[in-house]
VMD Tcl script that draws the C-alpha trace (Angstrom):
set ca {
  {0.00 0.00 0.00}
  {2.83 2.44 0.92}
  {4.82 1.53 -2.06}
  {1.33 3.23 -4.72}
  {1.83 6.44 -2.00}
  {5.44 6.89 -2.68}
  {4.97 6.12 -6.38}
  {2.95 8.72 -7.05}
  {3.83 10.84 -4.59}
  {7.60 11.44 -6.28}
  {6.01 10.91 -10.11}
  {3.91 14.07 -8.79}
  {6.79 16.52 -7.74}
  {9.29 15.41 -10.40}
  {6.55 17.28 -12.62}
  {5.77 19.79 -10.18}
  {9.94 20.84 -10.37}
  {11.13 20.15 -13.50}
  {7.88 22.36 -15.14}
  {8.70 24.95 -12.72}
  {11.78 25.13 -13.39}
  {11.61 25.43 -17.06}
  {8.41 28.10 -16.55}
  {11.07 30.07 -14.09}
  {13.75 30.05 -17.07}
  {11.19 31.11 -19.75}
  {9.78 33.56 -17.81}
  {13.37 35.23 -16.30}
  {14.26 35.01 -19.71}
  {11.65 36.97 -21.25}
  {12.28 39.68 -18.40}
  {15.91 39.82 -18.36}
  {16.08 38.96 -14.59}
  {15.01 36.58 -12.09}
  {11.69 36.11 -11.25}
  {10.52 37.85 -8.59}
  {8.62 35.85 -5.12}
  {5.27 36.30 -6.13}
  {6.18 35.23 -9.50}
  {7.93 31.93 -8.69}
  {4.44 31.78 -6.48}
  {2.54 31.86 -10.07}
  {4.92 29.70 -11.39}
  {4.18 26.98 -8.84}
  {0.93 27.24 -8.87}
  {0.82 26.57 -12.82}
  {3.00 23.41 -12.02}
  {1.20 22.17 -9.65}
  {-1.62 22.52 -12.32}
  {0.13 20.68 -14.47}
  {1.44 18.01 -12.26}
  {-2.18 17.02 -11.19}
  {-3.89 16.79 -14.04}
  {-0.60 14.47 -15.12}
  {-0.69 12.33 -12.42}
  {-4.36 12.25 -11.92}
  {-5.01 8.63 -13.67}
  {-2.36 7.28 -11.44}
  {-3.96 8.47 -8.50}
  {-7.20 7.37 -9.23}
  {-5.58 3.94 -10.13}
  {-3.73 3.79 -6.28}
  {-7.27 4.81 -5.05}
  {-8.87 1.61 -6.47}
  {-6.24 -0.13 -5.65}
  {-5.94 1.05 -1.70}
  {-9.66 0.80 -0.95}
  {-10.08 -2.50 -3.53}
  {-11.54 -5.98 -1.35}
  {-8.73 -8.22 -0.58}
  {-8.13 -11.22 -3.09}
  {-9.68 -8.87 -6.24}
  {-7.69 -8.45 -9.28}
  {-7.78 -5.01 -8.33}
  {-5.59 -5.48 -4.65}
  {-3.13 -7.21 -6.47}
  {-1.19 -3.77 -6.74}
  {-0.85 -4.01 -10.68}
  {-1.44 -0.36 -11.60}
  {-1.73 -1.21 -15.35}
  {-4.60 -3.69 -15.57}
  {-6.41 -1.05 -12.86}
  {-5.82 1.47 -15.53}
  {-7.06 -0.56 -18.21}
  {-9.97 -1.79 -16.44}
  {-11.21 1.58 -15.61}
  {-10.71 2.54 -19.29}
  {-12.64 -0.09 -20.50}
  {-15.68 0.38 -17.81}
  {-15.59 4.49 -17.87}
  {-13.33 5.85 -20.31}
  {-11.44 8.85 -19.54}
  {-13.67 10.87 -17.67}
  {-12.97 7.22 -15.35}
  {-9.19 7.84 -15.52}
  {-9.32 11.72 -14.52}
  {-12.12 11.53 -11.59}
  {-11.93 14.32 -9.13}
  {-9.27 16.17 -11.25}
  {-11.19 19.36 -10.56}
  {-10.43 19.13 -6.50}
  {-6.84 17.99 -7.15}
  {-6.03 20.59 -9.45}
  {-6.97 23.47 -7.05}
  {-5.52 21.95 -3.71}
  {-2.26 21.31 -5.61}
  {-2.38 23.91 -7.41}
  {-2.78 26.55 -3.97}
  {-0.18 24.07 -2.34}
  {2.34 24.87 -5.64}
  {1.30 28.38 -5.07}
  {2.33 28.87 -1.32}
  {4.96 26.22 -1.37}
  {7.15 26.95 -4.17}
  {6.57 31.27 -3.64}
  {7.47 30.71 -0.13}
  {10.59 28.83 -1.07}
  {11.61 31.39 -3.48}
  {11.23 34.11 -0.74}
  {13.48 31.95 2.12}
  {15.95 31.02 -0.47}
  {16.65 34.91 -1.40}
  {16.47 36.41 2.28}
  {19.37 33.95 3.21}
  {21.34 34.71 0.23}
}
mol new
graphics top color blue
foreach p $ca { graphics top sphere $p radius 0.5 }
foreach p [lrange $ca 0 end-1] q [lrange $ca 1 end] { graphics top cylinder $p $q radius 0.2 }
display resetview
């Protein structure tokens, strides 16, 4: 059970970094300096967009796999035949269930996470 938590839980920030990272670059780039706090802030909060809709399926897939009866197909852990029997029972609006919710809480946690950071990181340099 811990090992589907972990899972996603790192595939979910390696998106949340890397995109806002590369949204930092564009964006100091097209201004000629670093971002500023509130930007890196706006910055997170698009990542964090980004990273939930991304990672949504997989979440829905530990989900069903967390709460699933024991000895079902579906307990056995197998994230791919989850996602393929969701697929085939409710197509994608099955796969991206309750993306609405996760998009705004990770987006707000992007948002205060990732614009705090950026404020820390340049008072104690």
């Amino acid at each position: 059970m811990w090992v589907e938590v972990i899972v996603g839980k790192v595939t979910e920030r390696r998106f949340l970094f890397c995109s806002c990272t590369c949204i930092n670059a564009v964006w100091s780039w097209k201004q000629n300096h670093a971002v500023d706090s509130w930007q890196a802030a706006v910055c997170g909060a698009f990542s964090g967009a980004f990273a939930a809709v991304v990672t949504t399926p997989l979440d829905v897939a530990k989900t069903r796999i967390m709460l699933a009866e024991a000895g079902s197909t579906t307990a056995s852990g197998k994230v791919l035949p989850v996602l393929s029997n969701i697929w085939k029972m409710q197509g994608i609006s099955g796969l991206f269930s309750g993306i609405v919710p996760r998009v705004a809480w990770i987006s707000l946690g992007g948002f205060i996470f990732l614009g705090t950071y950026d404020k820390m990181h340049k008072m104690l340099l």
